[in-house]
C-alpha positions in Angstrom: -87.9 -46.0 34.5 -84.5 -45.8 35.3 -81.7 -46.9 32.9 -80.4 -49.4 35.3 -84.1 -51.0 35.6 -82.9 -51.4 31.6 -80.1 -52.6 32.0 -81.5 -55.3 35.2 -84.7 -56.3 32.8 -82.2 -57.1 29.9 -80.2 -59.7 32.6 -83.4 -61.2 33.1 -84.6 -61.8 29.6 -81.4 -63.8 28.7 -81.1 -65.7 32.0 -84.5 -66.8 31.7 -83.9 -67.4 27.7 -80.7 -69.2 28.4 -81.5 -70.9 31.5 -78.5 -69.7 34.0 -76.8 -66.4 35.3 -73.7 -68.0 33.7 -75.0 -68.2 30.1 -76.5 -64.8 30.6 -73.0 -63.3 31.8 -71.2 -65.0 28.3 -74.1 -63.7 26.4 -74.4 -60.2 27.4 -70.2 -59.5 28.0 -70.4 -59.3 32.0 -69.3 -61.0 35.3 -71.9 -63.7 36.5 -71.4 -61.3 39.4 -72.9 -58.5 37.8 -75.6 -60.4 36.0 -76.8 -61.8 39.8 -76.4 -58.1 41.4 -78.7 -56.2 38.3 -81.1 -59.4 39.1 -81.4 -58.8 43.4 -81.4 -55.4 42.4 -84.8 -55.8 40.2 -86.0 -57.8 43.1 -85.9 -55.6 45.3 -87.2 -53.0 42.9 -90.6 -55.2 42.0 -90.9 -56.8 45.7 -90.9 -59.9 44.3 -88.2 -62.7 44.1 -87.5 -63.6 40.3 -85.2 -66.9 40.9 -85.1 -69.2 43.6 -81.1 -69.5 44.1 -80.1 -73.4 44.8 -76.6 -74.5 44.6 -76.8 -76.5 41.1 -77.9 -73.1 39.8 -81.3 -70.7 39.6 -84.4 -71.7 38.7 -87.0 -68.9 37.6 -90.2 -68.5 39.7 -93.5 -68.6 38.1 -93.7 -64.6 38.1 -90.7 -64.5 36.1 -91.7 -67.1 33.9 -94.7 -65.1 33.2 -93.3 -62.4 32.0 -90.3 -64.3 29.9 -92.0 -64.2 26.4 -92.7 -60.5 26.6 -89.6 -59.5 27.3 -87.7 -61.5 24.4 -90.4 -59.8 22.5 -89.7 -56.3 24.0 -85.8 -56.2 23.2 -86.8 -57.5 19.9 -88.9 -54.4 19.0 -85.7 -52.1 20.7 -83.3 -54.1 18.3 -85.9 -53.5 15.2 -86.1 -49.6 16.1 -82.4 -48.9 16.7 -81.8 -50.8 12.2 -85.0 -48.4 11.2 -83.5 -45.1 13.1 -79.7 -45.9 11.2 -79.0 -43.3 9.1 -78.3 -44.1 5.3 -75.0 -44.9 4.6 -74.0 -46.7 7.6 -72.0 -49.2 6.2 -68.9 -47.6 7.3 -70.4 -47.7 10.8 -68.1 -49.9 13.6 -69.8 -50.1 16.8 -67.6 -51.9 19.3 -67.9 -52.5 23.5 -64.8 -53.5 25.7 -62.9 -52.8 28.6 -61.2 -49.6 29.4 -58.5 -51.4 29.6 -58.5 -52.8 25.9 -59.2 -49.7 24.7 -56.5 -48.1 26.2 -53.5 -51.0 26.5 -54.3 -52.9 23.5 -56.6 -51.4 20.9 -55.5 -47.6 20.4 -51.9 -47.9 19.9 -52.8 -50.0 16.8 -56.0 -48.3 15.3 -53.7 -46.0 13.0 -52.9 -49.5 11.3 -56.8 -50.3 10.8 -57.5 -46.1 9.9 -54.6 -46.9 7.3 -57.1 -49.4 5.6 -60.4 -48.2 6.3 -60.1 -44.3 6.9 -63.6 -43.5 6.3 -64.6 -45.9 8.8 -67.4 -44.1 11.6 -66.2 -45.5 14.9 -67.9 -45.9 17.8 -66.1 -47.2 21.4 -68.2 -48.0 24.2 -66.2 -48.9 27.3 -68.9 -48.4 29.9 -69.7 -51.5 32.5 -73.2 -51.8 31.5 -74.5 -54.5 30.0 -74.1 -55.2 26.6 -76.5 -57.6 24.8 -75.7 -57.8 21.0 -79.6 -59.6 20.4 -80.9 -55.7 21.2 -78.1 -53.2 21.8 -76.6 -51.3 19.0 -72.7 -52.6 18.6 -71.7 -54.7 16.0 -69.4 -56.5 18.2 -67.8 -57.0 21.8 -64.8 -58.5 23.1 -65.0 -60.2 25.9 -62.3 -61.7 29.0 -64.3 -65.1 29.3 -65.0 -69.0 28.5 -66.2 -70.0 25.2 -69.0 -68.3 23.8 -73.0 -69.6 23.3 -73.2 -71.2 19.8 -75.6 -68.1 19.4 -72.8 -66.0 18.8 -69.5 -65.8 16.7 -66.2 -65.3 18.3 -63.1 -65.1 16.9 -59.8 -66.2 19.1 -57.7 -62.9 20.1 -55.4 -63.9 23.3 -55.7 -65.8 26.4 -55.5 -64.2 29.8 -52.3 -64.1 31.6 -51.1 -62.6 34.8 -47.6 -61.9 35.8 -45.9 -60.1 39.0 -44.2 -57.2 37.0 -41.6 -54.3 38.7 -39.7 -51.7 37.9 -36.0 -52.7 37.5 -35.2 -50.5 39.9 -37.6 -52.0 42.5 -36.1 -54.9 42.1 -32.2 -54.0 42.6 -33.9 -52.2 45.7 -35.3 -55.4 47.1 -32.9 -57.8 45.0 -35.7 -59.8 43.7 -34.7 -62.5 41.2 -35.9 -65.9 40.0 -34.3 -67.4 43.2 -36.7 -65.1 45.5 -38.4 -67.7 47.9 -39.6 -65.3 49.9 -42.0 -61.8 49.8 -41.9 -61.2 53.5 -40.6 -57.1 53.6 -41.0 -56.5 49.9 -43.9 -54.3 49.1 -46.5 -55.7 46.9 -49.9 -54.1 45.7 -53.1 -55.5 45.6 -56.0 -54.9 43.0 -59.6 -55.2 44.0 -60.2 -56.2 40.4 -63.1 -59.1 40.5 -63.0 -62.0 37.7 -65.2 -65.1 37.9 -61.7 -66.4 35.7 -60.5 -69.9 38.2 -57.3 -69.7 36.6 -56.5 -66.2 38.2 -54.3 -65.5 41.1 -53.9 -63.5 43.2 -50.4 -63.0 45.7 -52.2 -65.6 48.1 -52.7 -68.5 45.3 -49.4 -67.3 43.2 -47.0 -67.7 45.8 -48.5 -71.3 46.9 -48.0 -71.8 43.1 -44.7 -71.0 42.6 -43.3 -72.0 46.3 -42.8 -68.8 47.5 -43.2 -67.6 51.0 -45.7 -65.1 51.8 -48.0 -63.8 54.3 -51.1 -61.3 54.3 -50.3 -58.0 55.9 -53.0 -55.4 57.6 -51.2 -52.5 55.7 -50.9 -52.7 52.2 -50.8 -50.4 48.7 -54.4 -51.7 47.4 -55.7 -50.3 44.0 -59.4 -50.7 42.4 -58.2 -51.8 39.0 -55.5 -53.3 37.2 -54.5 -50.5 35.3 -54.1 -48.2 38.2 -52.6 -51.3 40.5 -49.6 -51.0 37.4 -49.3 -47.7 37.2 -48.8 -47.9 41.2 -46.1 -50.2 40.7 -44.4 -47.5 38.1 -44.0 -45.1 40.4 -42.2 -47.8 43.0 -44.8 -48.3 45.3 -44.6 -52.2 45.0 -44.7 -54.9 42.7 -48.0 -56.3 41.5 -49.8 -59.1 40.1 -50.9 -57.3 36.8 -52.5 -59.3 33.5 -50.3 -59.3 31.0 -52.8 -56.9 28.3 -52.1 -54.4 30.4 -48.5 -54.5 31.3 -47.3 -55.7 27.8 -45.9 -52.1 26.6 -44.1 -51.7 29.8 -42.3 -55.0 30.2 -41.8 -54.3 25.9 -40.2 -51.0 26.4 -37.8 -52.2 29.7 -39.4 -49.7 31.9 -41.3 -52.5 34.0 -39.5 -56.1 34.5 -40.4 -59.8 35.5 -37.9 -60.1 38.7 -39.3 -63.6 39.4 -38.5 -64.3 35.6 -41.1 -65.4 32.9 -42.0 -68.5 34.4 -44.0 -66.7 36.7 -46.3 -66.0 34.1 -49.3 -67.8 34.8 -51.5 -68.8 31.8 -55.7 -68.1 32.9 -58.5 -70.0 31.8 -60.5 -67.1 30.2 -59.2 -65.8 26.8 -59.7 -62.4 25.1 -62.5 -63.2 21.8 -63.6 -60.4 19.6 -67.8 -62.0 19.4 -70.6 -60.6 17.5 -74.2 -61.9 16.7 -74.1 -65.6 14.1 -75.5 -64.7 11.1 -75.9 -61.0 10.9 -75.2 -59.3 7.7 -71.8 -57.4 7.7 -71.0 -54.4 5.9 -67.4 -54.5 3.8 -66.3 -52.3 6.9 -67.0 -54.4 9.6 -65.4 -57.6 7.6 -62.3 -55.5 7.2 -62.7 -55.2 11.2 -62.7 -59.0 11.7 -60.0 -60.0 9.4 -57.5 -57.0 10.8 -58.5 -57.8 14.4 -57.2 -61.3 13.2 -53.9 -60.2 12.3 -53.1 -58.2 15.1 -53.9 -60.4 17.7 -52.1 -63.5 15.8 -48.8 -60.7 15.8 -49.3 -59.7 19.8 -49.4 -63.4 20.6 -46.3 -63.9 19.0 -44.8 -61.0 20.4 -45.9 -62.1 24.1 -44.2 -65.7 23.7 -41.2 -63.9 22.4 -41.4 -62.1 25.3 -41.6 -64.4 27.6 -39.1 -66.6 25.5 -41.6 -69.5 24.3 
């Protein structure tokens, strides 16, 4: 069997425990998108169809019903033989899943901080785009770009989601952008093929209707397949871009990348950043120290982005 047949039967379980491909997605730390793609995939896999898709939502078919109970029971066994294969002494052990882009933009330049507290902590990043379920995978925690949580899990508030048209000062002397820009016709801008399932997002289409600005699609245009590498576009003057505010924070902080529309044009998501692990599992002294630092930090950043954009 092939890991991503692992990775489709573990979407399964929790959409048929939890009763949607929403619930599942929140649950397991993924798109709805990605939970329904690992399901057609399976589908297509077993020649069978699984759920019957209506537009108030899925509803399981009797073969997947049929095989719901064995499942749950399954990843419970894989849960039970990942605590007895531990090795002693694991209570320094910090297991964590997120985005590259947390990783990278929010969580490394800070670790030294946490290693200053806990320096014999065993850490252990996963920034893969599998699926994560925390009822049978091995990590102690997640954080997750999404709604509210299941009340089978604990979450602790980090940030919410923000994206912002960001430039390099120099880009926008070049194209004299300013809050008083009403229009983006002959000004570069890059796109990202970034997907969110996050209705508060925008992208140059839905910000500019926002905000009263003028612009219009064009056939040739600077288009990037993540955020991160949409930004680092824009460094290098290719255009300005819609970016989230995670991973452009550092650069509008240091001056070398600007809000030329000002930071009003900051546009507050629904989804916020949460830091979520399994209600009512034991925690070592370690991964308590985790929670409470995690806290802090994010209670700091989020006063250091309304600085920033002069709330």
């Amino acid at each position: 069997m092939k890991t991503s047949h692992l990775n489709a039967l573990r979407a399964l379980e929790a959409a048929l425990r939890t009763g949607s491909f929403r619930a599942a997605s929140d649950e397991l730390g993924v798109t709805t998108a990605a939970v329904g793609q690992q399901i057609r995939g399976l589908e297509q896999y077993v020649g069978r169809q699984l759920f019957i898709r209506k537009p108030s939502g899925v509803v399981p078919t009797e073969t997947a019903r049929r095989v719901a109970a064995e499942l749950t029971v399954g990843f419970g066994s894989i849960s039970s033989v990942l605590s007895g294969l531990q090795r002693p002494g694991s209570d320094n052990r910090l297991s964590l899943s997120m985005s590259l882009a947390i990783v990278e933009r929010w969580l490394t330049p800070r670790l030294s901080q946490f290693y200053a507290i806990c320096d014999q902590v065993d850490l252990r990043i996963d920034t893969t785009h599998r699926l994560v379920n925390l009822q049978s995978d091995e990590f102690d925690f997640v954080i997750r770009f999404g709604p509210t949580p299941d009340v089978s899990l604990e979450s602790v508030f980090l940030f919410d989601g923000c994206v912002v048209p960001v430039c390099t000062p120099k880009f926008a002397i070049k194209y004299d952008l300013s809050e008083d820009t009403k229009s983006l016709d002959g000004i570069p801008v890059i796109h990202v093929k970034d997907e969110t399932t996050d209705p508060g997002w925008l992208n140059w289409a839905g910000w500019s209707k926002k905000y009263g600005v003028e612009y219009r699609e064009r056939s040739a245009i600077p288009e990037f397949p993540r955020l991160s590498s949409g930004l680092g576009g824009a460094k290098e003057g290719l255009g300005i871009v819609l970016c989230g505010m995670v991973e452009s924070y550092s650069a509008l902080a240091d001056g070398s990348m600007i809000m030329p529309f000002g930071s009003s044009s900051a546009t507050r998501s629904e989804f916020s950043y949460r830091l979520v692990s399994l209600r009512d599992r034991t925690r070592s002294k370690t991964q308590d120290a985790f929670v409470n630092w995690m806290a802090a930090q994010a209670e700091a950043y989020r006063h250091d982005v309304r600085s920033l954009l002069g709330g």
